[in-house]
RORO-392343 format. One record per residue (C-alpha): x, y, z; residue number from 1; residue in one letter. Coordinates in steps of 0.5 Angstrom, whole numbers, plus 500, padded with zeros to 3 digits. Example, Ala and Ser with C-alpha at 12.3 -4.5 7.8 and 13.67 -1.06 7.14 Angstrom:
// RORO-392343
525, 491, 516, 1, A
527, 498, 514, 2, S
//
This chain:
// RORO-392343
066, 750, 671, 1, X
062, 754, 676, 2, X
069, 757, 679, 3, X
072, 759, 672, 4, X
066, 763, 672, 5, X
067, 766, 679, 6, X
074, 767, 677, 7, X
072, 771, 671, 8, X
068, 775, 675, 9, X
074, 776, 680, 10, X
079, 778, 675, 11, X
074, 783, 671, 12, X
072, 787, 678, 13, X
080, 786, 680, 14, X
082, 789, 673, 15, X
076, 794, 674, 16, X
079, 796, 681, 17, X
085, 796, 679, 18, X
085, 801, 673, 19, X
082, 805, 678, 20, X
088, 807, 682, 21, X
092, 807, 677, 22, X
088, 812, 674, 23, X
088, 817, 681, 24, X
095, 816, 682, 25, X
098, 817, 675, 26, X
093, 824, 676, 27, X
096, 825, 683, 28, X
103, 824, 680, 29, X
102, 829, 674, 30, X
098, 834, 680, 31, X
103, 833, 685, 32, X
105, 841, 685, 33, X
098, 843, 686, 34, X
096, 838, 691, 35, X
102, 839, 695, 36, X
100, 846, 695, 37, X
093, 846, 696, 38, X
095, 841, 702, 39, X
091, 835, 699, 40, X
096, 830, 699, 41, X
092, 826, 707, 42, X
085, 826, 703, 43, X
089, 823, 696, 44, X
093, 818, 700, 45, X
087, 816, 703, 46, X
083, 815, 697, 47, X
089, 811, 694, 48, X
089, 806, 700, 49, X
081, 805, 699, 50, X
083, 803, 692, 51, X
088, 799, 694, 52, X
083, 795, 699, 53, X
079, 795, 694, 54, X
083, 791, 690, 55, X
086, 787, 695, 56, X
079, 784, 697, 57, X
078, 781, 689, 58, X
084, 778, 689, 59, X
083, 776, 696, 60, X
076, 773, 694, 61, X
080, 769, 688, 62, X
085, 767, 691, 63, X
081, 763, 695, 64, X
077, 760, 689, 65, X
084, 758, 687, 66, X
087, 755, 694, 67, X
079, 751, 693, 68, X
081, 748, 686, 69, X
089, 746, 689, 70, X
085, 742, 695, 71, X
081, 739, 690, 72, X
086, 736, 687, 73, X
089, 733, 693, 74, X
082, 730, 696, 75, X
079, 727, 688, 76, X
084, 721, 688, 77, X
081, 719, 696, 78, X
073, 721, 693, 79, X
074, 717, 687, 80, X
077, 711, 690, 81, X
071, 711, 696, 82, X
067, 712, 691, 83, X
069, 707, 686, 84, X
070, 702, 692, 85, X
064, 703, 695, 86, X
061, 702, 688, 87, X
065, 695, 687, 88, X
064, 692, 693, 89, X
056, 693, 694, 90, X
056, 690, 686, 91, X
058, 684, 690, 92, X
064, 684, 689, 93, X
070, 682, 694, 94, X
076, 687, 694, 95, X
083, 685, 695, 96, X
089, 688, 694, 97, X
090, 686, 687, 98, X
085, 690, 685, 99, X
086, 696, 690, 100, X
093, 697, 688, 101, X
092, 698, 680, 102, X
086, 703, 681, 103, X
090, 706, 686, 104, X
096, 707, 682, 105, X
091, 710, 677, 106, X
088, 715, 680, 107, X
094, 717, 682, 108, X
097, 718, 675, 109, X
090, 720, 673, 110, X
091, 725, 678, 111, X
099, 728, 676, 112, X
096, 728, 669, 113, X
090, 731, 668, 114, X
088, 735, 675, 115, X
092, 739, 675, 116, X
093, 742, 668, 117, X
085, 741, 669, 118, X
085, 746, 675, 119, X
090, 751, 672, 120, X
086, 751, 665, 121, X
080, 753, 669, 122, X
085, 758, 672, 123, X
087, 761, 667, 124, X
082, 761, 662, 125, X
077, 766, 665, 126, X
084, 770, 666, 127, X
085, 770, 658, 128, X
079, 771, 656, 129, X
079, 777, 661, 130, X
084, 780, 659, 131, X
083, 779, 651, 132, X
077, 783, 652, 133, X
080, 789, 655, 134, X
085, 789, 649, 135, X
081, 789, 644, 136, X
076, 795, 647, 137, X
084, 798, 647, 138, X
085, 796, 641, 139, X
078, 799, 638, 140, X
078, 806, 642, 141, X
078, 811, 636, 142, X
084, 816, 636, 143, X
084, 823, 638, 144, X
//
């Protein structure tokens, strides 16, 4: 839960980083003529790779939140089977392998069905919410 919150965060400062370089290149692009003849185009084109820096160091701060969650799904299964048979075991009972096998087996289908559409629901949830609040302040911005 603590990273689909940090992962909406990431998301609102990516799409905030990216609508401002959008926004400078579609002004240098409809000002081109004026800005090749000022001899601006260096300080622009400077300005536009520090936009683009700055989007890329949120979608790298997200990605690294989501390489997080992938790894979890690999190292859950291990967690959860030391744990339940450290659990079983310090309860007094004797482990073998008629007992490992099954569990095993059932954390790994647990792991196939439910960790990895849980970790890509918690993915994409914070997206979705994101981008639905950017689309209804478009939606509701007054017509000129």
């Amino acid at each position: 839960l603590f990273n689909s919150t940090l992962l909406a965060s990431f998301r609102a400062g990516t799409a905030k980083a990216t609508d401002a370089r959008v926004s400078l290149t579609t002004q240098v692009l409809s000002g081109m003529l004026s800005i090749k003849a000022a001899g601006w185009e260096t300080p622009f084109s400077k300005k536009i790779a520090e936009l683009r820096g700055a989007e890329a160091s949120w979608i790298l701060k997200s990605q690294f939140v989501k390489a997080f969650n992938l790894g979890m799904y690999f190292v859950a299964p291990i967690m959860a089977s030391f744990v339940l048979f450290t659990v079983y075991s310090k309860s007094g009972n004797t482990l073998t392998v008629d007992i490992i096998y099954p569990n095993i087996a059932l954390l790994m289908v647990l792991r196939q069905s439910l960790g990895k559409k849980l970790s890509k629901g918690l993915e994409t949830i914070p997206e979705l919410h994101i981008g639905t609040q950017r689309i209804m302040g478009f939606l509701e911005c007054e017509e000129d």
